[in-house]
C-alpha positions in Angstrom: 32.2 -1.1 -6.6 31.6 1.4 -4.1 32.3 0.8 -0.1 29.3 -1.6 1.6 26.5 0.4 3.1 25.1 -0.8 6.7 21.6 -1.1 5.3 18.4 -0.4 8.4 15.2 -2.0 6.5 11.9 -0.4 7.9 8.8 -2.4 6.1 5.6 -4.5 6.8 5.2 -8.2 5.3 7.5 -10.7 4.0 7.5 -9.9 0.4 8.4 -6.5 1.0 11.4 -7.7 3.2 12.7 -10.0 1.1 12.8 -8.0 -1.9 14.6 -5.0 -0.1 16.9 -7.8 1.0 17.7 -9.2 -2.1 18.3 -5.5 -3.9 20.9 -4.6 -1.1 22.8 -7.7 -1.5 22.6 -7.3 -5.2 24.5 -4.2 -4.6 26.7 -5.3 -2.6 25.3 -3.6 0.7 24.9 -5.4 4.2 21.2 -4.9 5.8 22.1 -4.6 9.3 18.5 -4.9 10.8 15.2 -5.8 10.7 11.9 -3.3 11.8 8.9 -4.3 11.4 5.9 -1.7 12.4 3.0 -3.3 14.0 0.6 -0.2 14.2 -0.6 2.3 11.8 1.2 4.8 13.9 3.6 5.2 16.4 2.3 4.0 20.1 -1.2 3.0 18.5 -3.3 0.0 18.8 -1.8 -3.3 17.3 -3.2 -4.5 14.0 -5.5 -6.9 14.3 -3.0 -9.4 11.5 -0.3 -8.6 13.4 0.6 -11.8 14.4 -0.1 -13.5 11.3 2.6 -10.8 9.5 4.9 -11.7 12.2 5.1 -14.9 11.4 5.2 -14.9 7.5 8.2 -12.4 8.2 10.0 -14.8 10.3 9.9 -17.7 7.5 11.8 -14.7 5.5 14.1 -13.1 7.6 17.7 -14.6 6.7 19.7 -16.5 9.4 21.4 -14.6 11.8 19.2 -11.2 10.9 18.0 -9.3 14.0 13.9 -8.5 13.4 12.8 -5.6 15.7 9.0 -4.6 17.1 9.2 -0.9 17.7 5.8 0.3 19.5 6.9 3.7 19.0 9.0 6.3 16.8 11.4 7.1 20.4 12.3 3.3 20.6 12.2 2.7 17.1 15.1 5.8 17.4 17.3 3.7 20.1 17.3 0.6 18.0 18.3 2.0 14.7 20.8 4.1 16.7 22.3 1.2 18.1 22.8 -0.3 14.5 25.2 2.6 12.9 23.1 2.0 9.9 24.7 4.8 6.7 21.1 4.0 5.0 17.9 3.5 5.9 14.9 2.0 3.5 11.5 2.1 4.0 8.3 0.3 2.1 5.2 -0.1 3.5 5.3 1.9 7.0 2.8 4.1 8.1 4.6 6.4 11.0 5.7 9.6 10.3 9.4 9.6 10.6 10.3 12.6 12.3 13.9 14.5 11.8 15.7 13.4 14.4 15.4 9.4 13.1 15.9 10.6 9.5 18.9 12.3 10.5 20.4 8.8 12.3 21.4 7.2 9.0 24.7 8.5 7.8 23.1 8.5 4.0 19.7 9.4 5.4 16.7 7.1 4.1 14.8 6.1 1.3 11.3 5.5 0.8 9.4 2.8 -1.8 6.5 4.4 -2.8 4.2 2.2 -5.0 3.1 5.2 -7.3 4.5 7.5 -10.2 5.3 10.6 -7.6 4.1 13.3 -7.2 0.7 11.3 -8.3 -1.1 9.3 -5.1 1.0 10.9 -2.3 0.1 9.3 1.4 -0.8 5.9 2.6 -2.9 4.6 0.1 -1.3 5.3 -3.3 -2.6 1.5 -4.3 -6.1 1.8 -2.8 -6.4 4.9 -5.2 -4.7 3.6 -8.5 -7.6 0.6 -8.0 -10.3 2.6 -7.1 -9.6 5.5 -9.6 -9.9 1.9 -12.1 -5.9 2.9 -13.4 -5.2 0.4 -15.8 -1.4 0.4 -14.5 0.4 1.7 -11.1 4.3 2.8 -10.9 6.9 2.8 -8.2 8.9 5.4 -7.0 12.0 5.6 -4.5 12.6 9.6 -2.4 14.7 10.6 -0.1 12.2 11.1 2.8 12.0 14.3 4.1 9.8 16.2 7.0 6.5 15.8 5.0 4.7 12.5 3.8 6.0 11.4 0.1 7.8 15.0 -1.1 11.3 14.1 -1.2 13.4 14.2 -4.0 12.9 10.9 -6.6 16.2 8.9 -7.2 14.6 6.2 -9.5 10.9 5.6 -11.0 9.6 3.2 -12.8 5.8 2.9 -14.8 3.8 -0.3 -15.9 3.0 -2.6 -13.4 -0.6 -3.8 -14.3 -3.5 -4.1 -12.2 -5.6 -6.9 -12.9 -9.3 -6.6 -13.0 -9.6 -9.3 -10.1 -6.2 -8.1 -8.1 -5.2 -9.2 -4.8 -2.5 -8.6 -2.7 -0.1 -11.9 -4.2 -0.9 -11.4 -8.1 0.3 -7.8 -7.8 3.7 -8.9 -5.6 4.2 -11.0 -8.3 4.1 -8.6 -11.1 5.6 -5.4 -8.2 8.1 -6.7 -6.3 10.9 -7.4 -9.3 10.1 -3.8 -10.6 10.7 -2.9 -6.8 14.3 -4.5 -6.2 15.3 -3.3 -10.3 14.1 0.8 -9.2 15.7 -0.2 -5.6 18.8 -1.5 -6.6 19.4 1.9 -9.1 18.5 3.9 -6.4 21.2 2.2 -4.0 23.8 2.8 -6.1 22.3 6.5 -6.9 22.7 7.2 -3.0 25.9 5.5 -2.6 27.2 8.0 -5.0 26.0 11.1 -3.3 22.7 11.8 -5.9 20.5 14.0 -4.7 17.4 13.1 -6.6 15.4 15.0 -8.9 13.0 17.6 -7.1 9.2 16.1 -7.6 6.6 18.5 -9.4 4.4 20.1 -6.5 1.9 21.6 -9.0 1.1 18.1 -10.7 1.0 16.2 -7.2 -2.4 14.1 -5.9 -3.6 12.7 -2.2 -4.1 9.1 -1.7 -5.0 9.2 2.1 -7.5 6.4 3.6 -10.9 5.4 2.6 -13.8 7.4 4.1 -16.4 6.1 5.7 -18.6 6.9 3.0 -16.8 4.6 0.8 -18.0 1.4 2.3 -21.8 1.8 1.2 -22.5 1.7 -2.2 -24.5 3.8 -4.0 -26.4 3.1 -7.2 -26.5 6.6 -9.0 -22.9 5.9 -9.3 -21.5 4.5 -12.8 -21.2 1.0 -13.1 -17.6 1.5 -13.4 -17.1 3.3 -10.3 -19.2 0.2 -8.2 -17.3 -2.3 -9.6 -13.9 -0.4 -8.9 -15.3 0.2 -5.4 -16.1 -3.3 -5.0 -12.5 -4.5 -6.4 -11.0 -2.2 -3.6 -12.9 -3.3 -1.1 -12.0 -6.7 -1.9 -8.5 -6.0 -2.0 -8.3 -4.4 0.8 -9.7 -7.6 2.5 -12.9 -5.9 4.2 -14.9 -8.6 5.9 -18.4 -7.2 5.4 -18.0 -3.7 3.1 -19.1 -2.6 1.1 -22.8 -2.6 1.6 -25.7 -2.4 -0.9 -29.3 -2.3 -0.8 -31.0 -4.4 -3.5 -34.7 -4.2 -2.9 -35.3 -4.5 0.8 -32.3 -6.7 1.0 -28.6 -5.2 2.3 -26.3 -7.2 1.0 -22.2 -7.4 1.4 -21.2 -7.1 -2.2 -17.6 -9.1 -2.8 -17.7 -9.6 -6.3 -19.2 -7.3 -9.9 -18.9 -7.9 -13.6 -18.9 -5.4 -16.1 -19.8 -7.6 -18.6 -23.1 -10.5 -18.8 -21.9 -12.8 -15.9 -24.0 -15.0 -14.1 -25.7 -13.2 -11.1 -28.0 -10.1 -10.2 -28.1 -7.7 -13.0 -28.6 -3.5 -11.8 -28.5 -0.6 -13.9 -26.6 1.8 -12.2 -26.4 5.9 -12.6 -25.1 5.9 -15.7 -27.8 3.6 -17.4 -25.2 0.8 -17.6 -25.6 -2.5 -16.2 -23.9 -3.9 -14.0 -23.9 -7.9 -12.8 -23.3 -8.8 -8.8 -21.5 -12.5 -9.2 -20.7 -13.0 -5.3 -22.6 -11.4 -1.9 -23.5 -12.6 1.4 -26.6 -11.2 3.0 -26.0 -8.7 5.7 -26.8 -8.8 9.5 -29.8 -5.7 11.0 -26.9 -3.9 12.6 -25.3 -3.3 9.2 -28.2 -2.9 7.2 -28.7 0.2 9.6 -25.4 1.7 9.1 -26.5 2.2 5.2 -29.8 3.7 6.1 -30.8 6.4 3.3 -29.6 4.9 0.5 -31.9 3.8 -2.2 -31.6 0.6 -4.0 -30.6 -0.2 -7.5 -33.2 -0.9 -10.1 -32.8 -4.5 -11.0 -33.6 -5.7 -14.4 
């Protein structure tokens, strides 16, 4: 077996934590520390689950493991400086890494990417794969380079399904071992000196944040893109999006059927109907925001 790594582990929950954690020690490497970004970028405001996350994490974090709260990409520097690491991973962080902390690690670092790269580059590769209705989403581990998701690919793997009714846990459950199996290869790849294989520019996609447009729905859309909007939404834990007018009524839509389900049947755009099994009605100030859009035709 090859010489033990000094592993830096970059993420944002628990899950994602322990399963790095449990790949490096498969491997035989030592993760060395702990960082755990509380922003979606470097110096900004606090997420407002912060403190939730921070305390899930600390149920995971081994005994004796340093965890580190970085509020920006200069400290987060210093830290992982002071830590020798010869690897870094990364899964789940927002910040754009810039060369002089990818050059700290002896190894340089390693990003989990939960899609088939160069498909769904940027920070929402998941959001995308749900709300483009993708029967299955992949994960990939790069070598991070100066641009978001471009680096070479040491290890990829296809298959993980996503349930009609997903959430955050049911897809851990199915993810992470896929995660720590493509994780562990890819140690081992990068141990050895593997450069990767170069990803395929010409075949890449986006998968950047939701618009704002997203969270209103609109009824000349397909029934499958509604309910695929809706499942998003809903995975994404949005507490009152997205909006829809039914009649004179806004409504916050949390839960569609394709098929004959108990609840308000619409025919949407595409002549298809389409059954809303779970909604709250929604305050004046929100029924404002989706001002313009016409309501469904209910049958």
């Amino acid at each position: 077996m090859s010489t033990a790594l000094r592993i830096g582990v970059i993420s944002s929950g628990p899950a994602e934590f322990s399963t790095i954690h449990a790949a490096c020690t498969d491997a035989g490497h030592l993760p060395v520390a702990y960082f755990y970004g509380r922003s979606l970028r470097s110096g900004g405001p606090i997420l407002g689950d912060a403190g939730e996350t921070m305390a899930a994490i600390l149920d995971a974090v081994p005994s004796g493991m340093d965890l580190m709260l970085p509020g920006g990409v200069k400290g987060l520097g210093l830290m992982l400086e002071s830590y020798r690491p010869d690897l870094l991973v990364v899964f789940g962080f927002a910040w754009k890494l810039p060369p002089s902390v990818l050059a700290i690690p002896r190894l340089g670092a390693l990003n989990i990417h939960v899609s088939m790269l160069p498909k769904y580059r940027g920070p929402a590769p998941l959001l995308w794969a749900i709300r483009n209705g993708d029967p299955t989403g992949g994960v990939s581990v790069h070598r991070m380079d100066d641009d978001f998701d471009t680096g070479n690919v040491l290890a990829q793997q296809d298959g993980i399904p996503l349930a009609d009714d997903i959430d955050w846990a049911s897809y851990c459950t199915k993810a992470m071992p896929v995660v720590r199996d493509v994780l562990r290869t890819s140690l081992d790849r990068a141990a050895a000196g593997h450069a990767g294989e170069p990803q395929n520019d010409a075949a890449a996609s986006y998968a950047g944040f939701m618009e704002a447009e997203f969270s209103v729905i609109h009824w000349s859309d397909s029934a499958r893109t509604i309910h695929d909007q809706v499942r998003t939404h809903r995975f994404m834990r949005s507490p009152d999006r997205p909006l829809a007018q039914v009649g004179d009524t806004w409504l916050q839509v949390k839960r569609t059927s394709l098929e004959p389900a108990d609840g308000l049947r619409v025919t949407c755009g595409d002549g298809k109907p389409l059954w809303i099994t779970e909604s709250e009605r929604n305050t004046e100030s929100e029924r404002n925001k989706g001002e313009g859009v016409r309501g469904p035709h209910r049958t």
